[in-house]
C-alpha positions, 0 to 999 in steps of 0.5 A: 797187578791185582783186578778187583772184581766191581763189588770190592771196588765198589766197597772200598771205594765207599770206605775211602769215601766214608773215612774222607767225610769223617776226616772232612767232617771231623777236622773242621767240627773238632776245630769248631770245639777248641774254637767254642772252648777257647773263644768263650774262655777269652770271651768271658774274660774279656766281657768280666774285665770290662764288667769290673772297670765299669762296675767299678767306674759306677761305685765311683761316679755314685760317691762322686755325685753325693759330694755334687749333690752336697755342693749347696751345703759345703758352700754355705758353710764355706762362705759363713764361715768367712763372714766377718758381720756373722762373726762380729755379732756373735762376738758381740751378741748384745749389740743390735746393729751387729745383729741386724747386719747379720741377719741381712746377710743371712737372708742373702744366704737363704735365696741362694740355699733354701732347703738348708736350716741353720743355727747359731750358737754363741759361745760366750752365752752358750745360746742358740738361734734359730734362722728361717727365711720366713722370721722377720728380724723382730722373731729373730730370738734365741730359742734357749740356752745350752744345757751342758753335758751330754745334750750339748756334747755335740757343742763342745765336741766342735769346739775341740775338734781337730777337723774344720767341721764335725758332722752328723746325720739324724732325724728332725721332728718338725714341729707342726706333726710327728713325722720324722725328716733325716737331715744332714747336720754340720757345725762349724766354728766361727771366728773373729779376729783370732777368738772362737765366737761361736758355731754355725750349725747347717741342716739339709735334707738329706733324702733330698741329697742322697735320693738324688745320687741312688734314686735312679739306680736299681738297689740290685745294681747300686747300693751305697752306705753312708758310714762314720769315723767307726764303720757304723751305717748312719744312711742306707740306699736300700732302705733295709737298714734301720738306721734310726729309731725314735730319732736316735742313731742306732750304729748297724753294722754293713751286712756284706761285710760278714761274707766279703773279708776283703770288703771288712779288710778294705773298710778297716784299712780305710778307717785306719788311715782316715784316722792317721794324720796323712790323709793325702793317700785318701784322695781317690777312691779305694775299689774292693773286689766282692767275693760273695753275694749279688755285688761284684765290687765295691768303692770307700770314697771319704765325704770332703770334711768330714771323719765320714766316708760313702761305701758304694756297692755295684753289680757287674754290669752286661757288657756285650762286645759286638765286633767281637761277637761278629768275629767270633760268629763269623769264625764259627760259620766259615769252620762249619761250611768247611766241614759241609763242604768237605762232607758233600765231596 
């Protein structure tokens, strides 16, 4: 049996106890590590999951609320579309009974939808009247005669168009100043008794419509594109596209495109299909991861009637967890009071 003298004794009793708070200090702190390392991997994961579901579920809703706000027009167009006395009169242009029917109905009309313009061209005169709420049926005149050719393509296009309805986005010069009103214009093909009469053309405003969906959005968060049958951008949330000039559509092109190849392919597969006569597929909305720039997703959604569709792009949203951060804090406590626990014995 060895004695050891009390300073040995003393000296290793303090390494012994030195090696103890490393082990005591050491374990739990190295445990504190893998925790932080592997908590905050599964956090972020799970934090970009959900930031993905909602940044998609927004470019969704955003499209989803355009086709809400254009409600009013859709459902003028629907129901002048069935409307036998405006049918009748363009059938029978000369025939002023037919015409006075026909302008009180679309007084009726007007009180319900009075922000949208509408038009009436007649097919066998190839001439256009204007409506407004505020003519009397005396003002009610044609404002002229079809020209042909490539003024009045927009005409003939309707009248051969596979689709019930065409449509088209321009710029509106009111005639009491020089400033310039976008509209959403849509023409429509009448009937009557199995004969084509004519075509109903509706304008609504559309900063009335589109301001409503992305007005209250930060254009950092949402961004959304109106684009036609060939990808051109025809109305821009932001405001940085110039999508007009002097009245005239000048076709650009999405700028995100150019960095985000599965947004281009997303597009073009889109347009492809909307080109295809199966259009079933196109019902819900095609969501399309980014790749590159302030947006993390984008969604296509088709605009109901038409050859369009409304690309929507969305950031990825904040989303904080807060049962999984009060685990994951309460965790990271109990590791740390275990070390100085162990430290102090």
């Amino acid at each position: 049996m060895v004695i050891m003298n009390p300073k040995d004794l003393a000296k290793h009793t303090n390494r012994l106890a030195f090696r103890a708070s490393l082990l005591y200090l050491g374990l739990p702190l190295l445990a504190a590590g893998i925790f932080l390392l592997l908590g905050g991997i599964i956090y972020r994961s799970v934090l970009s999951e959900f930031s993905r579901r909602l940044a998609r579920q927004h470019s969704i809703e955003a499209a989803a609320n355009f086709q809400t706000s254009m409600h009013e027009h859709f459902v003028l167009m629907q129901q002048i579309s069935r409307s036998r006395t405006i049918s009748r009169w363009l059938a029978n242009e000369h025939d002023e009974q037919d015409k006075y029917n026909a302008f009180h109905e679309m007084m009726g009309f007007s009180v319900f939808a009075p922000h949208v313009r509408m038009m009436f061209t007649v097919y066998e005169s190839l001439r256009g009247y204007y409506f407004d709420a505020g003519l009397t049926f005396q003002e009610f005149l044609p404002w002229g005669q079809l020209a042909g050719g490539h003024i009045s393509q927009w005409f003939f296009d309707t009248m051969d168009a596979e689709a019930p309805f065409s449509f088209n986005i321009q710029r509106l010069r009111p005639e009491d100043d020089d400033s310039y009103v976008l509209y959403v214009w849509s023409n429509h093909r009448l009937y009557y008794e199995g004969n084509f009469v004519g075509v109903f053309t509706a304008g609504t405003p559309f900063e009335r419509v589109f301001n409503a969906v992305f007005g209250c959005y930060n254009v950092n968060h949402i961004r959304g594109y109106i684009i036609d049958q060939y990808g051109a951008v025809r109305a821009d949330s932001a405001k940085t596209l110039a999508v007009t000039e002097f009245g005239l559509p000048v076709f650009p092109a999405i700028p995100e495109r150019a960095y985000n190849p599965k947004l281009d392919q997303g597009i073009e597969d889109f347009l492809q299909m909307r080109a295809g006569l199966d259009r079933s597929a196109m019902n819900d909305p095609a969501a399309i991861p980014m790749s590159a720039g302030i947006y993390r997703y984008a969604s296509i959604s088709p605009i109901k009637g038409t050859d369009w569709a409304i690309v929507v792009l969305s950031n990825q949203a904040e989303i904080y967890d807060r049962r999984f951060i009060v685990l994951f804090i309460v965790i990271l406590v109990v590791l740390v009071l275990c070390s100085l626990v162990g430290v102090h014995l």
